[in-house]
Backbone and ligand atoms as CSV (ligand in chain L), in Angstrom:
chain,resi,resn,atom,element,x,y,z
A,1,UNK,N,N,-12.301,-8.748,30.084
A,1,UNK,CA,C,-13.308,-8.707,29.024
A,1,UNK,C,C,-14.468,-9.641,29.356
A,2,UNK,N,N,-15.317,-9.288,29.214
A,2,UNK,CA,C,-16.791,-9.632,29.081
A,2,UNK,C,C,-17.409,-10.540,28.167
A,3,UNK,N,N,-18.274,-11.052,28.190
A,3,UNK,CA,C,-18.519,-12.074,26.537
A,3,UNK,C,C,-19.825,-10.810,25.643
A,4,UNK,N,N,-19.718,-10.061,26.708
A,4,UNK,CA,C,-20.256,-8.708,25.431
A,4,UNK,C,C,-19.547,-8.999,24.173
A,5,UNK,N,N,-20.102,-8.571,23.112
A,5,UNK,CA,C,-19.605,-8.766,21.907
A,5,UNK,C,C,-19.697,-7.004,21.443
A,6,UNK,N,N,-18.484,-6.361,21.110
A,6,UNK,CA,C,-18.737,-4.470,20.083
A,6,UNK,C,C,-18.668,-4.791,19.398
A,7,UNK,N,N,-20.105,-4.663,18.411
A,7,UNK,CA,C,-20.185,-4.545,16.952
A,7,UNK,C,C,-20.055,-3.215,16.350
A,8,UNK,N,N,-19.679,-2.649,15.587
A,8,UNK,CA,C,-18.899,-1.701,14.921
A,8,UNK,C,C,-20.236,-1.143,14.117
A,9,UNK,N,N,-20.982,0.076,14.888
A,9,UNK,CA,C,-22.126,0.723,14.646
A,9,UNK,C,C,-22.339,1.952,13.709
A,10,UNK,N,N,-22.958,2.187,12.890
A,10,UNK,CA,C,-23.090,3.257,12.171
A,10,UNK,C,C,-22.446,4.683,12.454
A,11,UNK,N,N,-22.402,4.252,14.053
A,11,UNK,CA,C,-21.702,5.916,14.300
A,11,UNK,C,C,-20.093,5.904,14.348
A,12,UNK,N,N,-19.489,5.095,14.298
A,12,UNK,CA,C,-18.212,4.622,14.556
A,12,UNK,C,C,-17.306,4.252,12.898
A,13,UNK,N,N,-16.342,4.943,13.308
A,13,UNK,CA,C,-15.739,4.970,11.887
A,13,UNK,C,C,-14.136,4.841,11.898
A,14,UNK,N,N,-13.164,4.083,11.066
A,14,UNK,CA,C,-12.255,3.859,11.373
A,14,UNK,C,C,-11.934,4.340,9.588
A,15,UNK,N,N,-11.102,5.547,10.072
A,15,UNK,CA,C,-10.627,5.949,9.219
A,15,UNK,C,C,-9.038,5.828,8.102
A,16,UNK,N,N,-8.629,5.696,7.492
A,16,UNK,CA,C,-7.143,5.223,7.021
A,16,UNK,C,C,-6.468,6.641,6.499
A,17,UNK,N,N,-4.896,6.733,6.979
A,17,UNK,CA,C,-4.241,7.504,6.927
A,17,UNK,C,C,-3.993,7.971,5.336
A,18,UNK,N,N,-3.919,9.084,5.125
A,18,UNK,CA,C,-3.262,9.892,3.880
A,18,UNK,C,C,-1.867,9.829,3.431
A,19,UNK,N,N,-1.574,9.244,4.414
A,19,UNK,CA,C,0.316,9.415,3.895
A,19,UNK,C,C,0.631,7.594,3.481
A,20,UNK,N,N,0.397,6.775,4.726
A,20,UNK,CA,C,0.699,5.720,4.284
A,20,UNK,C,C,-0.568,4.602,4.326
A,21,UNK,N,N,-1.825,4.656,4.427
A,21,UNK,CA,C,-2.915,3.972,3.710
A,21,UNK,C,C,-3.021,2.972,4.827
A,22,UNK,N,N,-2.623,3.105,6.383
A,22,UNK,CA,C,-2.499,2.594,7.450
A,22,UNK,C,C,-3.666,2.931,8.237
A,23,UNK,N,N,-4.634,2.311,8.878
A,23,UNK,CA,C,-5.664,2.293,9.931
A,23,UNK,C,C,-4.894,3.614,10.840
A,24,UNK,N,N,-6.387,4.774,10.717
A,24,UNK,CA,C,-5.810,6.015,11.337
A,24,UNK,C,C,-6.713,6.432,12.816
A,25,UNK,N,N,-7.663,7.144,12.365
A,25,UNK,CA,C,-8.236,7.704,13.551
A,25,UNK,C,C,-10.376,6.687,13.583
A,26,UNK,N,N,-10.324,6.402,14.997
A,26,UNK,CA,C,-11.557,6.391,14.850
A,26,UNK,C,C,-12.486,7.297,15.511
A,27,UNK,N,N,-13.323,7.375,14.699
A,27,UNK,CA,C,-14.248,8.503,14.689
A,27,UNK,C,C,-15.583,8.141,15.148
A,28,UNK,N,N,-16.130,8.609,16.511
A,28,UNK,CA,C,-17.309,8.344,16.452
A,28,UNK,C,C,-18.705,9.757,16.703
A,29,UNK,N,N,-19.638,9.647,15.930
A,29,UNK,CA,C,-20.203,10.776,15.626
A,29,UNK,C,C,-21.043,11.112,17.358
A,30,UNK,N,N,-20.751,12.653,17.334
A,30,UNK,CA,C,-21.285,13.169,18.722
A,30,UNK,C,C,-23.012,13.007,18.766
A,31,UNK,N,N,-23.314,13.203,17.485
A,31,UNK,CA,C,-24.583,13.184,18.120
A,31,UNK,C,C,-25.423,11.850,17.479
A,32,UNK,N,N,-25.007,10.839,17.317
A,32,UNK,CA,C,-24.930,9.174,16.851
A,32,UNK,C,C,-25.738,9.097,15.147
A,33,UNK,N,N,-24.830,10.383,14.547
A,33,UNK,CA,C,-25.507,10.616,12.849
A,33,UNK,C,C,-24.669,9.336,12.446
A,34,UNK,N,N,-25.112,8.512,11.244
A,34,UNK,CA,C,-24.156,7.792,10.445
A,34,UNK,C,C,-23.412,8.210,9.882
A,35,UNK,N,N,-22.364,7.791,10.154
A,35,UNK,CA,C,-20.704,8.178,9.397
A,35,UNK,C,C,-20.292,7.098,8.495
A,36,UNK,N,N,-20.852,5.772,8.459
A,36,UNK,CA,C,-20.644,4.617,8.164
A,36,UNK,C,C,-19.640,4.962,6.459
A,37,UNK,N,N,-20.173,6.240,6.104
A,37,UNK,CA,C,-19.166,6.038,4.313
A,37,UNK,C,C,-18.095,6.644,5.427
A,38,UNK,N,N,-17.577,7.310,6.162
A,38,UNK,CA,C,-16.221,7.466,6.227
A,38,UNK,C,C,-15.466,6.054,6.239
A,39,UNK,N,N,-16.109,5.463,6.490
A,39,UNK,CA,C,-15.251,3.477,7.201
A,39,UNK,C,C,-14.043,4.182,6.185
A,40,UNK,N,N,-12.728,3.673,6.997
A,40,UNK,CA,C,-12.179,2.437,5.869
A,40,UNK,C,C,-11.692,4.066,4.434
A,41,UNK,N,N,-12.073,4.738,5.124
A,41,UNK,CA,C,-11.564,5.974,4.067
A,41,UNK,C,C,-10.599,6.911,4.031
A,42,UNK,N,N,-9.837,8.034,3.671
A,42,UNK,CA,C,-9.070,8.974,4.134
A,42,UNK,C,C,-9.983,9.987,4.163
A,43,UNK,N,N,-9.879,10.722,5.476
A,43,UNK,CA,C,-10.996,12.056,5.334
A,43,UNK,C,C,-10.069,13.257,6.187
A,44,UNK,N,N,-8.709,12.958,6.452
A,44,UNK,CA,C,-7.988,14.463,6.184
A,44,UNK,C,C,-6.328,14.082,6.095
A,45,UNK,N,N,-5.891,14.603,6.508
A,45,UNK,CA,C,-4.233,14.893,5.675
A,45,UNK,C,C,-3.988,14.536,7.956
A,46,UNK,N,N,-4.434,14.378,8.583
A,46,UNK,CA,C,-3.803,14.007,9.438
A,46,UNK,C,C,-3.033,12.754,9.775
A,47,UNK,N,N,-1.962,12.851,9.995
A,47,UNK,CA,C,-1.254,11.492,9.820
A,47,UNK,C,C,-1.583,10.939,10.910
A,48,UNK,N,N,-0.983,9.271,10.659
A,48,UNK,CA,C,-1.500,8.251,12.006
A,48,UNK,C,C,-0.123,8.286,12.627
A,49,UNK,N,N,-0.352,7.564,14.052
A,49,UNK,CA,C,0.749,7.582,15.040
A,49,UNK,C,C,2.311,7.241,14.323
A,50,UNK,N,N,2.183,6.241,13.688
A,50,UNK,CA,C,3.518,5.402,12.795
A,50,UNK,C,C,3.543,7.063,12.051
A,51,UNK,N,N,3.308,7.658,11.023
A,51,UNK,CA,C,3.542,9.024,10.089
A,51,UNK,C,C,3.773,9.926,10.813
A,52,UNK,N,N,3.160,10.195,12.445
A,52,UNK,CA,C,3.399,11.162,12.633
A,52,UNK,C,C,5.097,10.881,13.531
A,53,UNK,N,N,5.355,9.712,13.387
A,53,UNK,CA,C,6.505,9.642,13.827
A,53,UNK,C,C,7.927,9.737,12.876
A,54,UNK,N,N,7.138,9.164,11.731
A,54,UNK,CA,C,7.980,9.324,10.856
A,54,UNK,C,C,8.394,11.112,10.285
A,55,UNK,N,N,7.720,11.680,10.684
A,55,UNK,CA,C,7.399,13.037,10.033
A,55,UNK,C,C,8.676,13.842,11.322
A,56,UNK,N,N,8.528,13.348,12.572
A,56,UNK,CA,C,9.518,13.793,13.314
A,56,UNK,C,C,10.654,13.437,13.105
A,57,UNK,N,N,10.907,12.224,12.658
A,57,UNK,CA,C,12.148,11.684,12.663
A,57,UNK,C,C,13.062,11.901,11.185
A,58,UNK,N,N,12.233,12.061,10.083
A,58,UNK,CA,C,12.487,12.593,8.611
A,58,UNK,C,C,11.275,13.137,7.967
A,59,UNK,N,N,11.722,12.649,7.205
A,59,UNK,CA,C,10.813,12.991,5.546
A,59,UNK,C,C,10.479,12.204,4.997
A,60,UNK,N,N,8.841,11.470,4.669
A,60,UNK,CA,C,8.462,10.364,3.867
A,60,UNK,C,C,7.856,11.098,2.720
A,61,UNK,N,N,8.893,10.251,1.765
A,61,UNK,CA,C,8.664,10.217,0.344
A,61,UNK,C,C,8.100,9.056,-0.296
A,62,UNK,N,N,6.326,10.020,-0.850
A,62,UNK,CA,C,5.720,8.588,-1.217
A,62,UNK,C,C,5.699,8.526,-2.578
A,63,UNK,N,N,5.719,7.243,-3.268
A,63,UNK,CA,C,5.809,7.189,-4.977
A,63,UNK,C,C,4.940,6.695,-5.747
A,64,UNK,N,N,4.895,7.889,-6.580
A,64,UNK,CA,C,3.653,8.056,-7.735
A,64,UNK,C,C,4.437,7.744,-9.241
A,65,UNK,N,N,3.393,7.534,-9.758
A,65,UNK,CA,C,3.694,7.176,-11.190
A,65,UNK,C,C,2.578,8.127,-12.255
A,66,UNK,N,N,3.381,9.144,-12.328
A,66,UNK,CA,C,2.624,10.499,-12.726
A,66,UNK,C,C,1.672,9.779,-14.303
A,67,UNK,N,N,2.316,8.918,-14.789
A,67,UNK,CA,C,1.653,8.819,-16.329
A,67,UNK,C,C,0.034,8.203,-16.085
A,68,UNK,N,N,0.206,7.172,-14.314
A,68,UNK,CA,C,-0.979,6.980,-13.992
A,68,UNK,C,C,-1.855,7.657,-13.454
A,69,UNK,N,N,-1.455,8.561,-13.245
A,69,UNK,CA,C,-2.470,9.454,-12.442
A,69,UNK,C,C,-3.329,10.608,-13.027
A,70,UNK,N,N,-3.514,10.446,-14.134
A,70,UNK,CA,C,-4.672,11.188,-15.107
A,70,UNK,C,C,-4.658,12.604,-14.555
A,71,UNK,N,N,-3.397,13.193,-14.608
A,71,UNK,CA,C,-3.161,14.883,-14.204
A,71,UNK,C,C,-3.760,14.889,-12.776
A,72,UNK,N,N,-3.678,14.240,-12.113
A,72,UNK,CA,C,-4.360,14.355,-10.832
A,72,UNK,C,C,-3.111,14.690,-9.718
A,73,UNK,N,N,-2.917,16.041,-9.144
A,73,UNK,CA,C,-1.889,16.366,-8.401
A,73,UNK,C,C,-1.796,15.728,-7.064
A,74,UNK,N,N,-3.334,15.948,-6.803
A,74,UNK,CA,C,-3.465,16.833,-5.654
A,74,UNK,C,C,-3.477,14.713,-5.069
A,75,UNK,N,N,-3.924,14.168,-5.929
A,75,UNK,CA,C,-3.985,12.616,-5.495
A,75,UNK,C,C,-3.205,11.877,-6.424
A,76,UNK,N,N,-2.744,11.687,-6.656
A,76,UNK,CA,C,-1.761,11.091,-7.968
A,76,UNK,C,C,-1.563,9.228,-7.831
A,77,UNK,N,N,-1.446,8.408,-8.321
A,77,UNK,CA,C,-1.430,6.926,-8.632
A,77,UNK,C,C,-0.556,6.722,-7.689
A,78,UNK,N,N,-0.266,5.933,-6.893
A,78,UNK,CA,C,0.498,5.479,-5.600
A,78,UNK,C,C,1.030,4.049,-6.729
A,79,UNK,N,N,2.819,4.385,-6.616
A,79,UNK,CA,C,3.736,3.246,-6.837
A,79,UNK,C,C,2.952,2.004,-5.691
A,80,UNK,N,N,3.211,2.553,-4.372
A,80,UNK,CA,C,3.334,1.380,-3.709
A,80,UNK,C,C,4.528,1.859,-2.384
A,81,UNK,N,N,5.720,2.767,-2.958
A,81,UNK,CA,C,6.891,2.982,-2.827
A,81,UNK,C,C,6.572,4.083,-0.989
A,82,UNK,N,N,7.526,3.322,-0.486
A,82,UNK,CA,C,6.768,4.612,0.912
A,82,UNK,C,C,8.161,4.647,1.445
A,83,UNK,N,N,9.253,5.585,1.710
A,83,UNK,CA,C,10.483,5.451,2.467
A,83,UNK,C,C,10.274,7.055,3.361
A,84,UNK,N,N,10.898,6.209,4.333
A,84,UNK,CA,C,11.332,7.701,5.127
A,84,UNK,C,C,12.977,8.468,5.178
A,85,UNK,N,N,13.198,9.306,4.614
A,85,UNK,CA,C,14.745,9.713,4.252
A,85,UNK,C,C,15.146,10.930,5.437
A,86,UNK,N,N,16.159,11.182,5.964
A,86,UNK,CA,C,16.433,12.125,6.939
A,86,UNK,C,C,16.716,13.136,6.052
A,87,UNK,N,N,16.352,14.535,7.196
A,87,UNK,CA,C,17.059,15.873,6.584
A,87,UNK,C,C,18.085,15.547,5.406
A,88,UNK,N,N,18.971,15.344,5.873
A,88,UNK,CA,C,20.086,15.990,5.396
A,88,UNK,C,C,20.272,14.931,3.951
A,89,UNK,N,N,19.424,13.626,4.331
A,89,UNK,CA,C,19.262,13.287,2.652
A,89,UNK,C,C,18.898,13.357,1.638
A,90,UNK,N,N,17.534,14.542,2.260
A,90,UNK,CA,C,16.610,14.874,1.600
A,90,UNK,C,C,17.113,16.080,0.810
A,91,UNK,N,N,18.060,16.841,1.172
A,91,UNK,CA,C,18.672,17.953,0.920
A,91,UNK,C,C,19.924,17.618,0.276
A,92,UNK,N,N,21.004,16.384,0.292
A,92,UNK,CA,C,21.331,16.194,-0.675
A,92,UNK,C,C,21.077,15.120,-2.188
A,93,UNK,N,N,19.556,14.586,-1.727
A,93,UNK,CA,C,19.523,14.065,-3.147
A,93,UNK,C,C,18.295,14.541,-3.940
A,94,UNK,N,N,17.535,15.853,-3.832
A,94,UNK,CA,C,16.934,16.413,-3.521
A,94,UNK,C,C,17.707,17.202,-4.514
A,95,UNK,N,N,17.186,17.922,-6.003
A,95,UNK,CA,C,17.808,19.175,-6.253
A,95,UNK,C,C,16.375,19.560,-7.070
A,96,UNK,N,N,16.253,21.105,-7.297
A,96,UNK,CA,C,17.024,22.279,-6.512
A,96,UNK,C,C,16.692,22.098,-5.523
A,97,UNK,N,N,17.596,23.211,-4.500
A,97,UNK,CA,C,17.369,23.220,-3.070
A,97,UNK,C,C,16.345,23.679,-3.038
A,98,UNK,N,N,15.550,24.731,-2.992
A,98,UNK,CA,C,14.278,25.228,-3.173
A,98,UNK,C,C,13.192,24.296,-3.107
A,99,UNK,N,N,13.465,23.016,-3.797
A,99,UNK,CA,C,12.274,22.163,-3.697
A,99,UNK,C,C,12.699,21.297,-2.525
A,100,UNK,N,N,14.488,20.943,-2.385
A,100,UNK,CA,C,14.562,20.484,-1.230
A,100,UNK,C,C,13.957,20.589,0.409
A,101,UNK,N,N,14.606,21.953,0.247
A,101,UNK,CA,C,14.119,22.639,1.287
A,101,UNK,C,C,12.294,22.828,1.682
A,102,UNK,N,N,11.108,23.008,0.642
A,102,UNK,CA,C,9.788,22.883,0.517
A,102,UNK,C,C,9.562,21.410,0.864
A,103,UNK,N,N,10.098,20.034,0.365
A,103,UNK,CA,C,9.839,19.024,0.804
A,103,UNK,C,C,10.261,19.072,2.205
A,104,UNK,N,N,11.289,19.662,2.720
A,104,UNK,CA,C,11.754,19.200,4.155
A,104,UNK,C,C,10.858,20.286,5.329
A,105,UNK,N,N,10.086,21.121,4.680
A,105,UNK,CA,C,9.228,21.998,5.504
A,105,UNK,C,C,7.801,20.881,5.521
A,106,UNK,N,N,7.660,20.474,4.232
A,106,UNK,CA,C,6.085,19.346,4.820
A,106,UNK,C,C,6.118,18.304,4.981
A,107,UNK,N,N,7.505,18.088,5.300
A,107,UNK,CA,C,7.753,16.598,5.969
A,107,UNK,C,C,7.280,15.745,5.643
A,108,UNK,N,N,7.375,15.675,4.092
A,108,UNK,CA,C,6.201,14.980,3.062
A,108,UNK,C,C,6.279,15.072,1.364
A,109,UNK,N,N,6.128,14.561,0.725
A,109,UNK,CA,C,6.321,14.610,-0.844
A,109,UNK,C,C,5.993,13.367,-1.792
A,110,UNK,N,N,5.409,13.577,-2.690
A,110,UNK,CA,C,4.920,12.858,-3.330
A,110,UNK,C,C,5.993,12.881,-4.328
A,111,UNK,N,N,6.735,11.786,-5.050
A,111,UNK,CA,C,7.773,11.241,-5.911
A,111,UNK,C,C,7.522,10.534,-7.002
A,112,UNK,N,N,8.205,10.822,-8.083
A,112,UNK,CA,C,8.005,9.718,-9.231
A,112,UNK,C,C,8.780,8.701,-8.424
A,113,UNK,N,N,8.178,7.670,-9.181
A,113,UNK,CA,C,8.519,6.184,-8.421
A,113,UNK,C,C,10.322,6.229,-9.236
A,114,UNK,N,N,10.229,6.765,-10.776
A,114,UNK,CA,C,11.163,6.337,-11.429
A,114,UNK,C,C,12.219,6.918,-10.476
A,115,UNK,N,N,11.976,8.476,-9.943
A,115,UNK,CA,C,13.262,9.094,-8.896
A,115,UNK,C,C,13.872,8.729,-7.954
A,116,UNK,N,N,12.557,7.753,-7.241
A,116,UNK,CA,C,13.300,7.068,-5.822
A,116,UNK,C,C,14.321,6.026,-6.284
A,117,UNK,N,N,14.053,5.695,-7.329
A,117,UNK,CA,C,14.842,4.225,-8.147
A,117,UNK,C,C,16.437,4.872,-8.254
A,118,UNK,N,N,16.516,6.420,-9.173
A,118,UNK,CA,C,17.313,6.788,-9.479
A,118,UNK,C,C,17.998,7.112,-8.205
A,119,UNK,N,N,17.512,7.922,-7.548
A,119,UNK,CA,C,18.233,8.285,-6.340
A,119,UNK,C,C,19.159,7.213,-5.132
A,120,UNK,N,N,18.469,6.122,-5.572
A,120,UNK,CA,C,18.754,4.903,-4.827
A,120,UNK,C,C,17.879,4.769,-3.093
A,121,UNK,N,N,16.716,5.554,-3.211
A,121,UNK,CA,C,15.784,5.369,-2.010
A,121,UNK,C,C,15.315,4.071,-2.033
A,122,UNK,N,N,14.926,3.291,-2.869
A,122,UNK,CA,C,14.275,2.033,-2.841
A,122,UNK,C,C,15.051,1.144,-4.064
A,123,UNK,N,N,14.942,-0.237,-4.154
A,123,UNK,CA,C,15.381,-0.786,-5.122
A,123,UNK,C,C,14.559,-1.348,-6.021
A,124,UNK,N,N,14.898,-1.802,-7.498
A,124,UNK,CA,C,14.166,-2.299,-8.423
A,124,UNK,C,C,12.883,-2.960,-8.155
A,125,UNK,N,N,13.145,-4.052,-7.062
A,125,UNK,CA,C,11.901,-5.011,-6.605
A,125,UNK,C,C,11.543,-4.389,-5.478
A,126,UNK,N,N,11.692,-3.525,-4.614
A,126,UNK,CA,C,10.898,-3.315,-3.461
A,126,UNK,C,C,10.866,-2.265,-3.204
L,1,ZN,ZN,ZN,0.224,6.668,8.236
């Protein structure tokens, strides 16, 4: 390294993941337009290296607290709550199968926080 100093330029954008709110892809614009509002934002459903590993290895179930989330599906209030559960746990604590099975096809699901509690995915404090 050099005593150059990279300052982090209008065209350059460091984007944060959709699944777990983790530093994702950086983006820098082809033809040097400002991107500067992507910073620091989610701008698609592509997961980062850590999610997309998790996504191979199980199923992350993230937790919402539906009463906070002002009918909002499609983005819903984030517990906080982030676990990754394998197949076959997902399918038995997971009912109906139907939804089991739909969570274990998008390798992904958004959860009441109160379910992961019940199910025993996470505990009271963490
Ligand atoms: Zn992630």
């Amino acid at each position: 390294m050099s005593t150059e100093t990279t300052q982090r330029g209008e065209y350059v954008a460091l984007t944060k993941c959709w699944y777990c709110g983790g530093d994702n892809e950086v983006l820098i614009h082809r033809q040097l337009r400002s991107i500067k509002g992507m910073h620091d934002k989610v701008v698609n459903k592509t997961p980062c290296t850590n999610c997309e590993q998790h996504m191979k290895r199980g199923i992350i179930l993230i937790g919402v607290i539906e009463a906070k989330s002002g009918g909002d599906v499609e983005n819903p209030y984030r517990s906080g709550a982030f676990v990754v559960l394998t197949e076959s746990a997902v399918a038995r604590l997971i009912q109906p199968k139907a939804l089991a099975d739909a969570v274990i096809k998008h390798r992904s699901a958004f959860i009441e926080h109160q379910a992961l509690l019940d199910i025993g995915a996470i505990k009271q404090d963490g």
